[in-house]
N, C-alpha and C positions, 0 to 999 in steps of 0.2 A: 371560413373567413368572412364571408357574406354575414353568415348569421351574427356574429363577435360587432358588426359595423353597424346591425340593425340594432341588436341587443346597446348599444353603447349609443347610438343617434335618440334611443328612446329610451335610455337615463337618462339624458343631457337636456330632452325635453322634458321628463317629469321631473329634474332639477327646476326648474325655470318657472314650473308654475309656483314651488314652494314658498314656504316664505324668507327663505333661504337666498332664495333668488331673487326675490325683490329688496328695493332700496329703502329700507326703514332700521333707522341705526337705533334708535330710543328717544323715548321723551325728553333726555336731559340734551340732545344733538338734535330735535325739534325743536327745541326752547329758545337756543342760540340765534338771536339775530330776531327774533320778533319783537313783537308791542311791547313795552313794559304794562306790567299788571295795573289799573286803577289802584290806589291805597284804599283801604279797607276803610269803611264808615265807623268812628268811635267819637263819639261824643266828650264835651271837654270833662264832665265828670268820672267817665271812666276811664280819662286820659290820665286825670288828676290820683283818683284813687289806684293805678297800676304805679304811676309814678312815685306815689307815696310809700306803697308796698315797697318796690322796687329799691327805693332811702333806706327804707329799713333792715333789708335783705344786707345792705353794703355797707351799713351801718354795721351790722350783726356781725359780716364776716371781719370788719378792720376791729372790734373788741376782739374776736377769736385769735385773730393772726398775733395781736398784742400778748395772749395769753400765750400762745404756742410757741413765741420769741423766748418767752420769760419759762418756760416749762422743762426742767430737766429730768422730768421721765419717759422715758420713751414709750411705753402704755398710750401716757396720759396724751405724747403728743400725736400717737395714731387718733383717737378717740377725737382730737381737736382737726384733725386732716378730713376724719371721715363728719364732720361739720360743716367743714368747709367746701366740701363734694356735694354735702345736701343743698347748702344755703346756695351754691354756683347753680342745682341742678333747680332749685325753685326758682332761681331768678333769669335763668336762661331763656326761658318761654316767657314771661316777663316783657324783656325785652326785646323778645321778637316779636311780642303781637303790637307793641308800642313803635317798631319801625317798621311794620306792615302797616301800620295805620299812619306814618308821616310825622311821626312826632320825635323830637328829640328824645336821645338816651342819652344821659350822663353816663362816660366810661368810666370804669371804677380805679382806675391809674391814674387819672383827672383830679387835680383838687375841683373843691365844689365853688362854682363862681363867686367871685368877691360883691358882696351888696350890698 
C-alpha cells in the first residue's frame, strides 16, 4: 500500500515538470490580447503595382464568371470554376500583403468608386 502512494506521489511529480504540466496553450492563445503588429514597410510603388495586379486579377475573374453564366456545358463550366480557383488563389496573397502593409483593398463585391 505504501509503495502504490510513493509510486503514484512520484508520477504526479514527474507529471508536473512535463510540458504537460505547464501553462502554454499555443501561439494563437499567446497572440490574444497583445500589441498589434507595426504594418509592414511598402512603398507607394509597390503599393501601386500589387494594386494594379490585384485590378487585373478581378477583372479577369468578372470576364470568367460572365462566360460561366452564359456556358451550357458542363466540361467547359468545371474548366471556368477551376480558373476561378486559380485567379482567387493568385490574388488571395495579393491582398494580404496590401493589408499587412495598411493599405486599402477594394473587395471584389464592391463596385469600383465612382470618379
Amino acid at each position: 500500500m505504501k509503495l502504490a502512494m510513493i509510486l503514484a506521489v512520484a508520477a504526479l511529480c514527474g507529471c508536473s515538470t512535463s510540458k504537460y504540466g505547464s501553462w502554454e496553450y499555443g501561439s494563437w492563445l499567446d497572440q490574444v490580447g497583445a500589441s498589434p503588429r507595426p504594418p509592414l514597410a511598402m512603398s507607394e510603388e509597390q503599393a501601386r503595382a500589387l494594386s494594379q495586379e490585384a485590378t487585373q486579377l478581378r477583372d479577369r475573374s468578372e470576364a470568367v464568371r460572365v462566360l460561366l453564366a452564359r456556358e451550357a456545358d458542363r466540361r467547359q463550366r468545371a474548366r471556368h470554376y477551376e480558373e476561378l480557383r486559380d485567379l482567387g488563389d493568385r490574388l488571395a496573397p495579393i491582398e494580404r500583403s496590401l493589408r499587412d502593409a495598411g493599405r486599402p483593398v477594394r473587395s471584389a463585391s464592391l463596385p469600383p468608386p465612382a470618379g
